[in-house]
VOBA-1610 file (N, C-alpha, C; in pm, whole numbers, padded with zeros to 5 digits, always signed):
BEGIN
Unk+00082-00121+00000Unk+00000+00000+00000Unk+00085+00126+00000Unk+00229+00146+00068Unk+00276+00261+00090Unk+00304+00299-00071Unk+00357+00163-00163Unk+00445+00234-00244Unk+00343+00264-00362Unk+00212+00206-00339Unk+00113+00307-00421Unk+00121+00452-00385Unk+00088+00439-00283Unk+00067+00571-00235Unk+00168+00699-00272Unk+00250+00607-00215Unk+00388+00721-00293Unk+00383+00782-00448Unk+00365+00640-00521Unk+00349+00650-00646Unk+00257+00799-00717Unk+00155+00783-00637Unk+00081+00860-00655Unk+00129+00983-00616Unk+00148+01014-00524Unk+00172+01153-00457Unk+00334+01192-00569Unk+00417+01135-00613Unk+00539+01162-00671Unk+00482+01174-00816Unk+00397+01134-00862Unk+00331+01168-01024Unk+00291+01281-01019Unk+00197+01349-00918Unk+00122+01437-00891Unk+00223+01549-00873Unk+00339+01545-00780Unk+00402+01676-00835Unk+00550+01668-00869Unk+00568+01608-00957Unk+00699+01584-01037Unk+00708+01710-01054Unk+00831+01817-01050Unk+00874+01895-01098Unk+00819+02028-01034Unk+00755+02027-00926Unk+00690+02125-00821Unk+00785+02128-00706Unk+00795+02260-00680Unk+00855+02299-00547Unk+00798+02377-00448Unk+00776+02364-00357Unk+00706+02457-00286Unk+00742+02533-00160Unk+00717+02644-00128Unk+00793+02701-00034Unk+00733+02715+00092Unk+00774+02736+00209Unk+00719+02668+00335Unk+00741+02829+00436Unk+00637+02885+00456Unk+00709+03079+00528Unk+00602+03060+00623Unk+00616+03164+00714Unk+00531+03220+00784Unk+00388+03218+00751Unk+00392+03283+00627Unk+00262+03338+00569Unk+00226+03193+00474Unk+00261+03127+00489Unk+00235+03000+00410Unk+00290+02849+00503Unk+00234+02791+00554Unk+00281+02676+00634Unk+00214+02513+00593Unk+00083+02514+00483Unk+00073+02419+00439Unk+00105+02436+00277Unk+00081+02285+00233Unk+00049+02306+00100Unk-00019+02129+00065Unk-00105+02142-00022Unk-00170+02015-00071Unk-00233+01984-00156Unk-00325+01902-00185Unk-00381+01873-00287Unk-00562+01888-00281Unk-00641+01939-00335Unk-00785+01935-00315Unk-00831+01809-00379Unk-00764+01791-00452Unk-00803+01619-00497Unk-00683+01546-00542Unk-00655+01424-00372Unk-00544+01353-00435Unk-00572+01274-00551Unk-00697+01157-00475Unk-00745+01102-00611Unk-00907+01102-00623Unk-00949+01075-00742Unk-01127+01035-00636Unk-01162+00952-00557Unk-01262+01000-00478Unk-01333+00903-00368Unk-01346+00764-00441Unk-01389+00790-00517Unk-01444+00618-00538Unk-01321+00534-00609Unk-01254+00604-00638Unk-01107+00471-00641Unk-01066+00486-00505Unk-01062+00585-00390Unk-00969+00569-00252Unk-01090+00465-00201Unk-01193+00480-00232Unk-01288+00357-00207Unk-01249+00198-00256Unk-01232+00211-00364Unk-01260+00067-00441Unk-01179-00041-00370Unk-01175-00129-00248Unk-01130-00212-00195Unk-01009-00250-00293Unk-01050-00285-00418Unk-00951-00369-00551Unk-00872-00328-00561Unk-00838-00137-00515Unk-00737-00053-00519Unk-00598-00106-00449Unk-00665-00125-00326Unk-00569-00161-00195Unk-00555-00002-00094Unk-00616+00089-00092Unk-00592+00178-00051Unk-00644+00186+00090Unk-00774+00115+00082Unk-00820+00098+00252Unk-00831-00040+00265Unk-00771-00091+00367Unk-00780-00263+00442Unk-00816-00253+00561Unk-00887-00292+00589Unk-00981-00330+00736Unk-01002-00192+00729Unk-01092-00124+00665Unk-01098+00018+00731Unk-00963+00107+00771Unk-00854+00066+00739Unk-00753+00150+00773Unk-00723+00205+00633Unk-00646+00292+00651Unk-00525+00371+00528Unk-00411+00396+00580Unk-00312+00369+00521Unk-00201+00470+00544Unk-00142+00550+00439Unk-00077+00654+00542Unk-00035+00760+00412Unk+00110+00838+00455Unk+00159+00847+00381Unk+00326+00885+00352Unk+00380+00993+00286Unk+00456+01066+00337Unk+00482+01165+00239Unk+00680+01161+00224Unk+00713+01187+00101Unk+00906+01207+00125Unk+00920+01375+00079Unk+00964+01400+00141Unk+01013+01589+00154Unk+01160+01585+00153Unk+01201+01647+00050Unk+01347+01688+00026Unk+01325+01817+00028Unk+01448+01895+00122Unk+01462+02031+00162Unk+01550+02119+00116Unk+01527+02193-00007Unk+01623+02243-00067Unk+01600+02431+00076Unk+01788+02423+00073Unk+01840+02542+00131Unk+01759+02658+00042Unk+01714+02767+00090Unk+01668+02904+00011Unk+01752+03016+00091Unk+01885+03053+00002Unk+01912+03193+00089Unk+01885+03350+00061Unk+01755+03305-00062Unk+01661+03480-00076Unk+01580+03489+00021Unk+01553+03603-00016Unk+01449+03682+00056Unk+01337+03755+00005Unk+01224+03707+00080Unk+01053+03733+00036Unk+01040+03880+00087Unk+00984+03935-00016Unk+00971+04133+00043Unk+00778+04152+00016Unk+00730+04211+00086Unk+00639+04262+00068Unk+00610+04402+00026Unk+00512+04451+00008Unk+00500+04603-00071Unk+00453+04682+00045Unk+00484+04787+00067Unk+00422+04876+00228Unk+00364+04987+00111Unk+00202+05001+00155Unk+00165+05108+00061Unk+00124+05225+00170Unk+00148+05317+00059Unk+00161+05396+00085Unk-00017+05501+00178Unk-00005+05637+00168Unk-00135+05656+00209Unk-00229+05647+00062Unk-00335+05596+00038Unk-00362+05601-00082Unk-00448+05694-00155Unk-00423+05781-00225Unk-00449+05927-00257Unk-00452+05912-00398Unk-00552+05987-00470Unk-00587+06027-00647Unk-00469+06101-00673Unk-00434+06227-00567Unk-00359+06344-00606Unk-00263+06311-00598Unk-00179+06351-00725Unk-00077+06360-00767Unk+00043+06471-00729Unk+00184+06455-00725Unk+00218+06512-00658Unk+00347+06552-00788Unk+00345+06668-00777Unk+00368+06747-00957Unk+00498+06794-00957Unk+00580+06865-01026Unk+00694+06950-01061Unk+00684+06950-01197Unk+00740+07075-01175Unk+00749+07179-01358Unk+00915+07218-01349Unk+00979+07172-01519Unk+01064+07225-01474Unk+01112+07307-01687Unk+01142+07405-01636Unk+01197+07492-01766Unk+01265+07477-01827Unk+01319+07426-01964Unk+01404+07405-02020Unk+01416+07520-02129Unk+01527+07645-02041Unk+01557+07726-02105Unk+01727+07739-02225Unk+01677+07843-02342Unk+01769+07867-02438Unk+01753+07682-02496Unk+01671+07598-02497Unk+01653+07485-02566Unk+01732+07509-02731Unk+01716+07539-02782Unk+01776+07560-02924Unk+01923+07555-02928Unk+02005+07623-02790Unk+02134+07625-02822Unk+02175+07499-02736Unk+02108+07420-02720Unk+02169+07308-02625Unk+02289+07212-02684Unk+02378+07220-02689Unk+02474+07100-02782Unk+02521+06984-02695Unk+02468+06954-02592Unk+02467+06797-02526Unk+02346+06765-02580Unk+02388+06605-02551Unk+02270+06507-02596Unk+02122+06486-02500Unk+02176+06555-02390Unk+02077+06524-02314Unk+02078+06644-02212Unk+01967+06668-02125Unk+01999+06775-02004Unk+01899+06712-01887Unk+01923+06763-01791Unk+01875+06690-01664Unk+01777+06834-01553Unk+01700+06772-01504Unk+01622+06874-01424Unk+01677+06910-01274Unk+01685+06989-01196Unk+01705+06986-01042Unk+01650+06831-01006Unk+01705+06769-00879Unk+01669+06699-00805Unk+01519+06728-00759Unk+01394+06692-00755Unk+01312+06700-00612Unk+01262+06599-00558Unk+01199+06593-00459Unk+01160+06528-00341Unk+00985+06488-00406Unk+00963+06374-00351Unk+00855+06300-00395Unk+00860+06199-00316Unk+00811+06203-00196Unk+00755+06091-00097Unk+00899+06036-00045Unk+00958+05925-00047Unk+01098+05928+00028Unk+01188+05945-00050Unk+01206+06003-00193Unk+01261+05999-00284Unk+01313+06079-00373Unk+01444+06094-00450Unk+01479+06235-00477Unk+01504+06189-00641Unk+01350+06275-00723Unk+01340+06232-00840Unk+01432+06316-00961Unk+01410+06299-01071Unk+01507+06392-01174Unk+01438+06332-01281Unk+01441+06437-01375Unk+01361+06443-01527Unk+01473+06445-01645Unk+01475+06380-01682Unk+01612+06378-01800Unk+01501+06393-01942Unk+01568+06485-02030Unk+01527+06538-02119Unk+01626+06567-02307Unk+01588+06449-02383Unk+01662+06466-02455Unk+01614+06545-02611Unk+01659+06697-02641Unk+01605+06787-02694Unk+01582+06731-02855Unk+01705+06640-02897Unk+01737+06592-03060Unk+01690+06448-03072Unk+01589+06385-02946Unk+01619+06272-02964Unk+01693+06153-02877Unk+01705+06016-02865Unk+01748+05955-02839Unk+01784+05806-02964Unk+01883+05735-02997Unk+01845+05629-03019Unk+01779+05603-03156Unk+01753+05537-03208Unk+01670+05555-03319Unk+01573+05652-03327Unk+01515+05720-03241Unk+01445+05832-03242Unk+01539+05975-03287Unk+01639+05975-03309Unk+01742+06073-03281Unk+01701+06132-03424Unk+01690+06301-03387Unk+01684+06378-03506Unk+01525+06410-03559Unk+01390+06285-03502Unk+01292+06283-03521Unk+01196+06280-03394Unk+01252+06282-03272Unk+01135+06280-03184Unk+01193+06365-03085Unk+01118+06471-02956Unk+01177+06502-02871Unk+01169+06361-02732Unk+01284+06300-02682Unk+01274+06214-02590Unk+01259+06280-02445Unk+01196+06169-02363Unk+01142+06280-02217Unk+01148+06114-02067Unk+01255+06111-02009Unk+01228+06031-01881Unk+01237+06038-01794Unk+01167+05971-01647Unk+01190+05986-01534Unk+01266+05927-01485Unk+01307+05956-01366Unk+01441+05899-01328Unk+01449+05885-01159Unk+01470+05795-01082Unk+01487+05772-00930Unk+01676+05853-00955Unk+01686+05977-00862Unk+01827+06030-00853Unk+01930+05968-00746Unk+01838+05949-00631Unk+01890+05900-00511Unk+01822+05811-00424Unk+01881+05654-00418Unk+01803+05575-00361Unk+01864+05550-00223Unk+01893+05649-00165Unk+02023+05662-00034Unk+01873+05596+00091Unk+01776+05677+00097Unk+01649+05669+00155Unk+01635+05538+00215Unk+01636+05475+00111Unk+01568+05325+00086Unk+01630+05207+00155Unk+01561+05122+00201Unk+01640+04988+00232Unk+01706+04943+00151Unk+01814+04870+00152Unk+01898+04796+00021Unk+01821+04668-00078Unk+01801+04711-00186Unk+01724+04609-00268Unk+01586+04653-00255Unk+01514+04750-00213Unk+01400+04803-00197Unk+01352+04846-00361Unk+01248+04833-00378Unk+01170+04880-00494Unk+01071+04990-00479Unk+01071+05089-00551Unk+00933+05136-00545Unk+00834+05143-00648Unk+00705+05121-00624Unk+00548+05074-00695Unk+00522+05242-00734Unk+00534+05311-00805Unk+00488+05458-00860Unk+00396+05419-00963Unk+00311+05541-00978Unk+00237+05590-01140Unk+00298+05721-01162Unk+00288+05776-01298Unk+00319+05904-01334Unk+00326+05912-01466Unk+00301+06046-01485Unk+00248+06147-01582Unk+00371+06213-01678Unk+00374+06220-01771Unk+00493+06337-01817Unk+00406+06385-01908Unk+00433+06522-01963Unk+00368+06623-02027Unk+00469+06741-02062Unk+00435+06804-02187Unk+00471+06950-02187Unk+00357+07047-02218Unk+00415+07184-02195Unk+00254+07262-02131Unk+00267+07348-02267Unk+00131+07380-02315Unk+00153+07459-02392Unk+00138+07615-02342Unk+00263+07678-02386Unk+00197+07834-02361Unk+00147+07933-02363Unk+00084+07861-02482Unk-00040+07985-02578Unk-00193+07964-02496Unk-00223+07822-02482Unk-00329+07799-02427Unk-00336+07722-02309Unk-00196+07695-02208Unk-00185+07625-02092Unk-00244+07517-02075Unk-00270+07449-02216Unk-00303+07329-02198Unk-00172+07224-02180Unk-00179+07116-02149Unk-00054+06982-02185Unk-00045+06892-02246Unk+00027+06864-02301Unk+00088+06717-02379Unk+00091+06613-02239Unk+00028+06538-02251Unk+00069+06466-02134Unk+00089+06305-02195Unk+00171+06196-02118Unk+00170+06054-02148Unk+00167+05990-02030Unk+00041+05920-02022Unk+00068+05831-01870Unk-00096+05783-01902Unk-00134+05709-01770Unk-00098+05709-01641Unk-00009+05583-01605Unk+00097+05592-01600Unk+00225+05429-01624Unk+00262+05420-01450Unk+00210+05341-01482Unk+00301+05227-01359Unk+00391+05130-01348Unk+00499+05165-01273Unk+00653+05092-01285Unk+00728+05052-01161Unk+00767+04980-01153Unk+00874+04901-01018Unk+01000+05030-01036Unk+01040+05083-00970Unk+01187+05186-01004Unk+01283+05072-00892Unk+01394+05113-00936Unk+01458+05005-00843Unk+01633+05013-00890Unk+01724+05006-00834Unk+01849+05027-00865Unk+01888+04996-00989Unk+01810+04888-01105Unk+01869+04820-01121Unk+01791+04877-01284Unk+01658+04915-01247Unk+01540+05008-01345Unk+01536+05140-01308Unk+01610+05244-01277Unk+01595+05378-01245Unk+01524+05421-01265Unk+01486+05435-01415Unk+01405+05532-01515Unk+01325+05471-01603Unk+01202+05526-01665Unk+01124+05511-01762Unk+01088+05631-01814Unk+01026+05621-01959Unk+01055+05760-02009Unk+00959+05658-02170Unk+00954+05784-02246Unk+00912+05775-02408Unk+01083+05833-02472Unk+01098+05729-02576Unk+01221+05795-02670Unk+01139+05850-02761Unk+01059+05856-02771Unk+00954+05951-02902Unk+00822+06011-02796Unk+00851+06080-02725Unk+00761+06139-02699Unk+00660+06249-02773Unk+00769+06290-02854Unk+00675+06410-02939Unk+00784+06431-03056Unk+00674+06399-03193Unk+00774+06477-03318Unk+00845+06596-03285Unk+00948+06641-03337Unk+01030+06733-03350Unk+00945+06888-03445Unk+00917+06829-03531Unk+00867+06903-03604Unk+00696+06925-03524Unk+00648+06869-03435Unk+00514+06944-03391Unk+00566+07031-03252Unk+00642+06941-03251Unk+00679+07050-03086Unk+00725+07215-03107Unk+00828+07202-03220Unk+00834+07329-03284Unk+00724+07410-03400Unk+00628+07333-03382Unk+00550+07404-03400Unk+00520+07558-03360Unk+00484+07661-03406Unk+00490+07785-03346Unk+00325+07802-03268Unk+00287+07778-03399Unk+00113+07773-03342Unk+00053+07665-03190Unk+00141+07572-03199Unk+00097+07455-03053Unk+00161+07553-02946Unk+00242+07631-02942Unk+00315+07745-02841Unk+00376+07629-02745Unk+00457+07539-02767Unk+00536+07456-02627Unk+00687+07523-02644Unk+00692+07588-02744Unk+00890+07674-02732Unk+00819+07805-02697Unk+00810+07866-02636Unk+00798+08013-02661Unk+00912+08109-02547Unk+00947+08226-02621Unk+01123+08263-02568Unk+01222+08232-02621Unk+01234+08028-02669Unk+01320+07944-02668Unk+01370+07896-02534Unk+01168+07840-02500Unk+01198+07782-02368Unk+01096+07650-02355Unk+01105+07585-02312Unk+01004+07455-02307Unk+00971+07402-02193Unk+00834+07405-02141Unk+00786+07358-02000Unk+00738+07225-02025Unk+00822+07145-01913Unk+00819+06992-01856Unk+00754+06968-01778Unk+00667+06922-01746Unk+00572+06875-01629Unk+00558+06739-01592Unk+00587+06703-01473Unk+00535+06529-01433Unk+00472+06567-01318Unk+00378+06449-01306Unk+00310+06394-01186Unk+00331+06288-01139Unk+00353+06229-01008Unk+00433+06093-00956Unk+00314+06108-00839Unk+00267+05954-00820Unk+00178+05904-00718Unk+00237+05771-00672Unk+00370+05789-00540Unk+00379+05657-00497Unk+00281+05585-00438Unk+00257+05472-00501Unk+00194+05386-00416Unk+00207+05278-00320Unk+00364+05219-00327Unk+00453+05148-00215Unk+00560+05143-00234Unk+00618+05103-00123Unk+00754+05043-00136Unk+00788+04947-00053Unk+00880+04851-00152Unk+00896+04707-00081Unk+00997+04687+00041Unk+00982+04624+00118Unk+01078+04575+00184Unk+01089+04404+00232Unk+01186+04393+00280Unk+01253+04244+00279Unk+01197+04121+00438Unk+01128+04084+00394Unk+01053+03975+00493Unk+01191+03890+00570Unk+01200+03887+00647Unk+01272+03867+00736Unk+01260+03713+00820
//
């Protein structure tokens, strides 16, 4: 009887592993087999009214670690910065970067590429966000954000906006961004008014919604 039994239970999860935590202390089956074969005497599974049952557990070592998400307070409003990208026309780096600011435990930055990035280069204006400093954070910590990028127009203060995106940021993923955020040729548009001076307004909105830490 045992080495049916076994039989069975080792078919059933060939190639399954399962992990054994706090927050998890069983694991099993809702149907080992059906009733009416654990019935059928012919089986061998019950004799005199008895059963027995067996299990073999091999214990593989795990030296990661399970993190959960700590959310945040949970709020619609968005939490914004504008930032100016002045004399745009004479820029001759490939890229330019915004002040640092602060956004929940976190010190964000807007990288802004005026010609392009990448195969986009020469045909799109590129626009991304960026985690600046993850000093804050526990080590290996992630954070769960949404956010917005946009440019404003200044004729009619309306925005270009792209979102609402949600992303893991994390040492390893800093940034997300559009490499084509906007043709070249509409942004300079005169009539859409987003250069005016030979200046261009950047706008994001960032709504953290958690951040992970390491289950212990």
């Amino acid at each position: 009887m045992l080495v049916l039994i076994y039989s069975i239970v080792i078919k059933d999860t060939v190639g399954s592993i399962r992990r054994f935590h706090v927050m998890k202390t069983e694991w099993g089956f809702a149907e080992l087999l059906p009733l009416d074969s654990f019935k059928n005497t012919s089986n061998g599974y019950l004799f005199e009214d008895s059963c027995v049952f067996g299990a073999e557990v091999l214990v593989i070592q795990y030296s990661g670690l399970g993190q959960c998400l700590e959310m945040t307070k949970l709020t619609t409003n968005f939490n914004s910065y504008t930032w100016k990208i002045e004399k745009i026309s004479s820029i001759k780096e490939e890229f330019v970067e915004s002040e640092k600011f602060k956004i929940g435990e976190l010190q964000w930055m807007l990288m802004a590429y005026p010609k392009g990035i990448a195969t986009c280069k020469g045909k799109s204006f590129s626009l991304f966000l960026k985690v600046a400093d993850y000093s804050p954070l526990r080590p290996k910590s992630r954070v769960y954000a949404e956010y917005k990028l946009g440019v404003r127009s200044q004729v009619n203060c309306s925005s270009s906006s792209k979102g609402d995106c949600t992303k893991w940021f994390s040492n390893s993923s800093t940034g997300f961004g559009y490499p084509s955020f906007m043709s070249l040729s509409y942004l300079n548009d005169k009539s859409k008014g987003y250069i005016v001076n030979d200046t261009l307004v950047v706008e994001v909105e960032i709504n953290v919604i958690g951040v992970t830490k390491n289950l212990s």
